[in-house]
Every structure is written in C-alpha cells, then in structure tokens.
C-alpha positions in Angstrom: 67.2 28.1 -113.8 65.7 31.1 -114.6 62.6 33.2 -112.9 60.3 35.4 -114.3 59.8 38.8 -112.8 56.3 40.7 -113.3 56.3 43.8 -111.7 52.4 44.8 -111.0 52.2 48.8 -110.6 50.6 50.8 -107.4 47.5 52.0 -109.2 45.8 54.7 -107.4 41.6 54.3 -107.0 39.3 57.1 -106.9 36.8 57.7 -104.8 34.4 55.5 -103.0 36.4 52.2 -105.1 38.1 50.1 -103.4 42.1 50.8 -102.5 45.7 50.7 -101.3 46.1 54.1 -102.5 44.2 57.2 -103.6 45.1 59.0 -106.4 43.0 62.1 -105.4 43.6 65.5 -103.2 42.5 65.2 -99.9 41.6 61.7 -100.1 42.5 58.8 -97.2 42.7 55.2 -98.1 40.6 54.0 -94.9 42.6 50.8 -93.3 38.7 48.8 -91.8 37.2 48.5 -95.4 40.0 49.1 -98.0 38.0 52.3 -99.6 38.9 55.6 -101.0 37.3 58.1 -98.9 37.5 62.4 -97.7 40.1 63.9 -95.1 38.5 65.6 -92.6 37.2 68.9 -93.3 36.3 67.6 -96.7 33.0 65.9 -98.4 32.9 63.8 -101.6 30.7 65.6 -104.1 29.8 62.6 -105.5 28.2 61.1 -102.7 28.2 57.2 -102.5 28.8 57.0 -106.2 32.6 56.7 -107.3 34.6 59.0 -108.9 33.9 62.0 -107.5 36.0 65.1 -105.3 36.5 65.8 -102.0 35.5 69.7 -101.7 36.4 71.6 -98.2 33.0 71.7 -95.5 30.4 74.8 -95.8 31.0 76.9 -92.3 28.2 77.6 -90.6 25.6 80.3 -92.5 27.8 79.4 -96.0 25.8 78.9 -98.9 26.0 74.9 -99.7 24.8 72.4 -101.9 23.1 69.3 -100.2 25.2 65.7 -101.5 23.0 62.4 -100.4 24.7 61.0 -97.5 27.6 63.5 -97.1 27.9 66.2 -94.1 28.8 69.0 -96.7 28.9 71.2 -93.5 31.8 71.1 -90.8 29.8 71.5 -87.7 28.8 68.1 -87.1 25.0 69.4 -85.8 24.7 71.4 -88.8 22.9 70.4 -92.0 22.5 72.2 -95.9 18.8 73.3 -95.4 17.6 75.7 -98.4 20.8 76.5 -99.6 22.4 77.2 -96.2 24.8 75.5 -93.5 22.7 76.3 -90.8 22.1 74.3 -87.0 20.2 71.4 -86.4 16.7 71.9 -84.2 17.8 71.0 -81.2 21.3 73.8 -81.9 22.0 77.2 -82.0 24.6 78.8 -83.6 26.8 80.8 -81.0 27.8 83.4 -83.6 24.2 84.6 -84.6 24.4 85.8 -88.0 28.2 86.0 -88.0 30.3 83.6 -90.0 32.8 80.5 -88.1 30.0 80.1 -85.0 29.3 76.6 -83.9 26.2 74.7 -83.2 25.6 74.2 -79.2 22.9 72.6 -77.4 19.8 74.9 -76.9 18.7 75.2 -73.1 16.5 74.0 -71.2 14.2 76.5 -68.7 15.8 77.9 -66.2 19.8 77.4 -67.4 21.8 80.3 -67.3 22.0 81.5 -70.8 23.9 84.1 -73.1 21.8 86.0 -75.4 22.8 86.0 -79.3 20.4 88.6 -81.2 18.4 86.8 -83.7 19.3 83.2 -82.7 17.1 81.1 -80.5 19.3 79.6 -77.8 16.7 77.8 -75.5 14.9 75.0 -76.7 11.5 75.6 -75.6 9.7 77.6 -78.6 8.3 79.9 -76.5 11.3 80.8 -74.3 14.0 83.5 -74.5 17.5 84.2 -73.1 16.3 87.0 -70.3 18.3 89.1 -67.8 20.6 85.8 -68.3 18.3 83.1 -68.0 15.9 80.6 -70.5 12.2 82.2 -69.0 9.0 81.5 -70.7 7.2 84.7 -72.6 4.8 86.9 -71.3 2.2 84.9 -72.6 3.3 82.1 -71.7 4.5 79.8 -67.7 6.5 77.2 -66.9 4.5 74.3 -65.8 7.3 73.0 -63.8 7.8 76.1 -62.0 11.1 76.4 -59.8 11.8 72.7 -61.0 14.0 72.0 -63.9 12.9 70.5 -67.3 9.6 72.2 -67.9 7.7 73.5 -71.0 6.4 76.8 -71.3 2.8 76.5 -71.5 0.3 79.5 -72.5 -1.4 81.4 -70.0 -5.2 81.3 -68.7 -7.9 84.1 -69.8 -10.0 84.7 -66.7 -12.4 82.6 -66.1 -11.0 79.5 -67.4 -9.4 76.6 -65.7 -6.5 76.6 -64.3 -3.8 74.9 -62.4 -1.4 76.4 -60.1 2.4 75.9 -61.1 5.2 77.6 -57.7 6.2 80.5 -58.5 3.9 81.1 -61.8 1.9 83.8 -62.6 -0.5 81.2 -65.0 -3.2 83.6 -65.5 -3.1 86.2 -68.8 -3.9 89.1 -66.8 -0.8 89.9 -64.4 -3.9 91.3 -61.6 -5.9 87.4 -61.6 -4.4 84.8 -60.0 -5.4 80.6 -60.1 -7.9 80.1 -57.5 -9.8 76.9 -56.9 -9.1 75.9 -60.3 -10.3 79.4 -62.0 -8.7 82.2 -63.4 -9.6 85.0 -61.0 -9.2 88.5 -60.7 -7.1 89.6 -57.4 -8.9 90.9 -54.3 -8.6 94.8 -55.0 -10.0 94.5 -58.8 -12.8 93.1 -60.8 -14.0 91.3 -64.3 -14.8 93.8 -66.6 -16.5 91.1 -68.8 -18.2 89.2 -65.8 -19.0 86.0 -66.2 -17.8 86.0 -69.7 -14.6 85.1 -71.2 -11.6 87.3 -72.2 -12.0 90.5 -69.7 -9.4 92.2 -68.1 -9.2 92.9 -64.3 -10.2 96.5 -63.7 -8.8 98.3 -60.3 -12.0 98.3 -57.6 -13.2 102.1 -57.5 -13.6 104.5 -54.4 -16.7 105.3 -53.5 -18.1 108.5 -55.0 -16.1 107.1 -58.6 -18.3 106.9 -61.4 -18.9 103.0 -62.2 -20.1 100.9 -64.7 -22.4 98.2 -63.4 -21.1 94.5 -64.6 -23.2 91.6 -63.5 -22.0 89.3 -61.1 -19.5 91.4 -60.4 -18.7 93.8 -57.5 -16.6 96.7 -58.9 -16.5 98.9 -56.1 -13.4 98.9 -53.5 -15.7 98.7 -50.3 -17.7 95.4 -49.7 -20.8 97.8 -48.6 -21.1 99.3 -51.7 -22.6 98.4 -55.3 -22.6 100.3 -58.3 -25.9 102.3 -58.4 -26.8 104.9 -61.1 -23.6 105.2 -62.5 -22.0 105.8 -59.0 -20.3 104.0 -56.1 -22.3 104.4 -53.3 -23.3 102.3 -50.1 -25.3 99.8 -49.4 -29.1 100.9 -48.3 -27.8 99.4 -44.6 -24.6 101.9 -44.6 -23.3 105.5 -44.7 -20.1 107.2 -46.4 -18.4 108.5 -43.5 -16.4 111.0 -46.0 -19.8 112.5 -47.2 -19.5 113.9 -50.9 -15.4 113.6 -50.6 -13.9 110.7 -52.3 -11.7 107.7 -50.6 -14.4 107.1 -47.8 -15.7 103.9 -46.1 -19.4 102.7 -45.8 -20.2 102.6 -42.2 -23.2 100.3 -40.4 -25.7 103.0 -40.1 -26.6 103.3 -36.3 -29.8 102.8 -34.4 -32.0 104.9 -32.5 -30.5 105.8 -28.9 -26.8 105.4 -30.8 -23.5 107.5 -30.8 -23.1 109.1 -33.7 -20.9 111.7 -35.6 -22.8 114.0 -37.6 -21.7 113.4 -41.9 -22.9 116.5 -43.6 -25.6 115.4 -46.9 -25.3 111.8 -45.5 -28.2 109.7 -43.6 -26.2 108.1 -40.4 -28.9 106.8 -38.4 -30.9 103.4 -40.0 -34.3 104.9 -38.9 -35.1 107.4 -42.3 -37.1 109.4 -39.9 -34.1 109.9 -37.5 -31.0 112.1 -38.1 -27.9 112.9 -35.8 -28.3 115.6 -33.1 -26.1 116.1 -30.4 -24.2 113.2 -30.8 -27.0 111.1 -30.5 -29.7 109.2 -33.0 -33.2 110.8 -32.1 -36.6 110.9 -34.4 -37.1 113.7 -36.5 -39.5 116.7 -34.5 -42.5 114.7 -36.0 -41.7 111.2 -34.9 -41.3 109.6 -31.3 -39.6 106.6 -30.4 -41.7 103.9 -30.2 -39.3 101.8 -27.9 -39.2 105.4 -25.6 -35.3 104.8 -24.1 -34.6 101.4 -24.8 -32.5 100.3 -27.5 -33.6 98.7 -31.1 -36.8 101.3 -31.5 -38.7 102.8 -34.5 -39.7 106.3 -35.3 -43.8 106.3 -35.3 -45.6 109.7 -36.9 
C-alpha cells in the first residue's frame, strides 16, 4: 500500500491578511484573530488596508504623517496634529519643546505643579503653574475657592454683580471687594467713574488735596468732607483742625458758651458771627448772645 505525501509550505502573509506567519520586519502574527499586525513601537503605514510596513512611532514634537486608524505616535495621549506628534488636550508634554518628553495629565486648580516654559500644564485655560501651584490669572478667580476642582472664572468690573468665592479676590480692581452682590471699591478709596461701569478705585484724598468731584461718589478720606471747588474741604457743619496744613480732620464745629481751641484762618464756632477767644465761643464785638449764659444760643446784631 502506498501513501501519498503533499507537503503544503509555511507561506508568510503580509500585513493586515490573515496568518500563521508574517513575512515582514517588525511584524507579530496576533494569536485572538489569526492577523498580521505591528510590534510595538511600530505603526502600519498602510493603515487597515493590507500590504503595507510597519515604520517605528513619531516621539513626541517629531514631524509625522497621520495613517487612518494607526497611533503613528509612541506616547499613547499623543496624536499627528498638523504635521506634528504633539499631546492630546487634556496632556502636556513634560519636556516642553525638547525632544523624548511624555504626555501627562494637566492639573487641576490648586495641585502642586512644575512649571515647563511654553507648555500648559494645568488644565484650566486660564491657569498657570505659579510659585509651584495651578492658580488662576490675574484676570481671572477660582470660583471654588480653597476647594478643589474649580474653574477659573474672569473677574468683576466695579459695579457689576458679583458673588463672593473664600479666599477670592473676584473683583478686577485689586482695591474693590464683593459686597452685597456688587463690585465695590474698599473703604479708604472711591469710583473714579461713579455710577458707571469700568472705573478704577482711586485712594480717598486728605483734606486740603486738590479733588475732582465724581457724582455719587465721596472722594475725600474724611466722612465730613466733600469735594468743593476743586478742593477737599469740610462739611459747612465742621472745621479742619490742621488749618491750611494737610492730613487734618473735620471737627463738629462748637456752639456758643463751648471750649474751643483757637485754628488759625479756620471758623471753629457754628455761630458765623462767633469766633474763639480765650478758649471759649463768644459773639463777635457786634453781636450778643441771645440765650445770655445758657447753652444752644445765637449771635443777634
């Protein structure tokens, strides 16, 4: 009895067909679908069609041509965008501009954070690596505050509404501060636009200081004083205890029969017709007082 022998050869298949070899470099047969495919490190330059090559990966910043369906790059969050191996959205590449960087995670607000020039490494837009930690811009607050996982938000002008986040300076101007649910400017300056939008806060000036009225607006650093013919002066009620020096106070001018100190140039006594002599509120040498000794009197002619 004889038997016939036919001897069927290995043949190799190329790329992307199916196999029990490969017949090209840097090819795998994978063992789950019976298909030629890349090593590692490699991509098929082909793409899903068959017969193509498996080239090495792009490194990170290497110029690279895009293949449908292939990661031609070898970082994994990395993809060929204009030519370019460069990190996916939500990456940054460690390295900056130098070559063999990887991609890692951008960070949220707050993380600790190394700084790589020219790369953004946190992920809010409008964040930066500073003094060693993912803060908002100047222009710009965390609306989470202390608390993790917040967005950077842009800041108020003054004037417009507001809400207060710990910790956050949310106003534009670093001298207003969120108060009842307005941009306001701080206790010791003023509006310099009033009740319009967009002013800056402007330091409250001494009395004496030459002063730009603004309505609605006190712009003077003493409560007793408005802004009267391009001066700060006191109220018609008060007096500048510091006379024609700068840096006084406006004091409640006194009444008739009152103790008083003597302010050279400066009317101290509420009665116009009364000055300071002797210590002492008294009617001018032409006027009496019409109460005589008791308090709370008028000067008469």
């Amino acid at each position: 009895m004889y038997f016939l022998v036919i001897y069927i050869p290995d043949i190799k298949a190329t790329l992307g067909d199916t196999c029990t070899g490969c017949n090209g470099t840097n090819e795998i047969c994978q063992n789950w679908n019976g298909t030629c495919v890349c090593e590692e490190g490699f991509y098929d330059n082909n793409g899903n069609a068959s017969g193509g090559t498996c080239n090495p990966k792009f490194d990170l910043g290497s110029t690279c041509t895009d293949v449908t369906g292939e990661q031609v790059c070898k970082d994994p969050n990395a993809t060929c965008s204009n030519g370019t191996c460069t990190c996916g959205s939500n990456y940054f590449d460690d390295n900056g501009a130098e070559s063999n960087g990887t991609c890692q995670p951008k960070l949220d607000l707050g993380s600790t954070c190394t700084d790589v020039p020219g790369v953004q490494v946190c992920k809010d837009a409008n964040a930066s690596c500073s003094n060693g930690n993912c803060t908002c811009d100047s222009n710009y607050y965390d609306d989470n505050g202390v608390a993790p996982n917040g967005t950077c938000q842009r800041k108020f002008d003054l004037g417009s509404n507001c809400s207060n986040a710990l910790g956050e300076q949310v106003c534009k101007d670093a001298n207003a501060a969120c108060s009842n649910g307005t941009c306001v400017c701080d206790s010791n300056y003023y509006d310099d636009n009033g009740a319009a939008y967009n002013g800056t806060c402007q330091k409250k000036l001494d009395l004496g200081s030459t002063c730009s009225a603004v309505t609605n607006e006190r712009v003077c650093n003493d409560t007793n004083a408005a802004c009267s013919n391009g001066a700060c002066v006191c109220d018609s009620n008060y007096y500048d205890d510091n006379g024609a020096t700068f840096a006084g106070t406006c004091q409640l001018k006194l009444d008739l029969g009152s103790t008083c100190t003597n302010v050279p140039g400066v009317q101290v006594c509420k009665d116009a017709n009364a000055f300071c002599s002797n210590g002492t509120c008294v009617c001018d040498s032409n006027y009496y007082d019409d109460n005589g000794d008791a308090p709370n009197g008028t000067c008469q002619r």
